[in-house]
N, C-alpha and C positions, 0 to 999 in steps of 0.2 A: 504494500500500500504506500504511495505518495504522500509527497508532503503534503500538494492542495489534497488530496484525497481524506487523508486525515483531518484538518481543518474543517472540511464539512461535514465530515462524517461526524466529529466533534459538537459542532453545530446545531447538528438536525439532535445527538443525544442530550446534548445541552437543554435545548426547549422543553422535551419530554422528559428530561430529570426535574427542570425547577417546578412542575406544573403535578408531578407524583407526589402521593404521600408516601408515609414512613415505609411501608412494608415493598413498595412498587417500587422506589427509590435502591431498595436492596437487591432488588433482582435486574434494576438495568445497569447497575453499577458492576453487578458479578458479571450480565454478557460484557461489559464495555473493558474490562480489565480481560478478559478472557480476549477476546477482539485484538485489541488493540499489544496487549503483556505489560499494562502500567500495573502499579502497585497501588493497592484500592486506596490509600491516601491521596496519592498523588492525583489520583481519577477524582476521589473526595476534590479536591481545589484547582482542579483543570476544572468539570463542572458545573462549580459554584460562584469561579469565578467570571465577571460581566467582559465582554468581547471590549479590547481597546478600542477606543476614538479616534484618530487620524488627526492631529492639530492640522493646520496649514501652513505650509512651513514659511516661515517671513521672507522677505521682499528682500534679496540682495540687488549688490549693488547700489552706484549714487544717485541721488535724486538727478533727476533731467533738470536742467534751468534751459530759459530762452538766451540763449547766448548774446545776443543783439541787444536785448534790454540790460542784461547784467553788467557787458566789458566796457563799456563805455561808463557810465561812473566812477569802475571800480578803476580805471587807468586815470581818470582826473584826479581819487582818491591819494591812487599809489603815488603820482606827479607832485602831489600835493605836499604827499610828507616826507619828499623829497627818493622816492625809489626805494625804501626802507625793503627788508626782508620779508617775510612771510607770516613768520612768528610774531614781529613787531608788530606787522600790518594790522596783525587780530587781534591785536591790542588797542591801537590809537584807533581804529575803524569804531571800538567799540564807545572810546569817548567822540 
């Protein structure tokens, strides 16, 4: 049996585990461990445990700017304080 194969297979006994009572609960856990060869704990918190979430993974990279609006002040700026570096720049820009 495959990895996706297991995951679904997982799946579909997952739903029909949380949805059993006590005594039903013990006889799908004995096929599931028989099936699969987990050890009935570990089939215990495979599950009982809820299927992870997918975050969305954040936005790399830099913000886009409109070039045209930005370099033109920021070159009067830089002429301004005389051609300073970069590090300084982001200092005096910020008084």
């Amino acid at each position: 049996m495959g990895r996706n194969e297991k995951k679904a297979y997982v799946e579909v006994i997952r739903q029909c585990y949380l949805k059993a009572d006590k005594v039903k609960k013990g006889t799908i856990l004995g096929e599931f461990c028989e099936t699969l060869g987990y050890n009935r704990k570990y089939a215990i918190r495979l599950l009982n445990k809820k299927p992870k979430r997918r975050k969305p993974k954040p936005r790399k990279g830099h913000p886009r700017y409109d070039k045209a609006n930005l370099l033109a002040p920021l070159k009067t700026i830089w002429a301004a304080t005389n051609y300073m570096g970069s590090k300084k720049l982001k200092v005096a820009i910020l008084e």
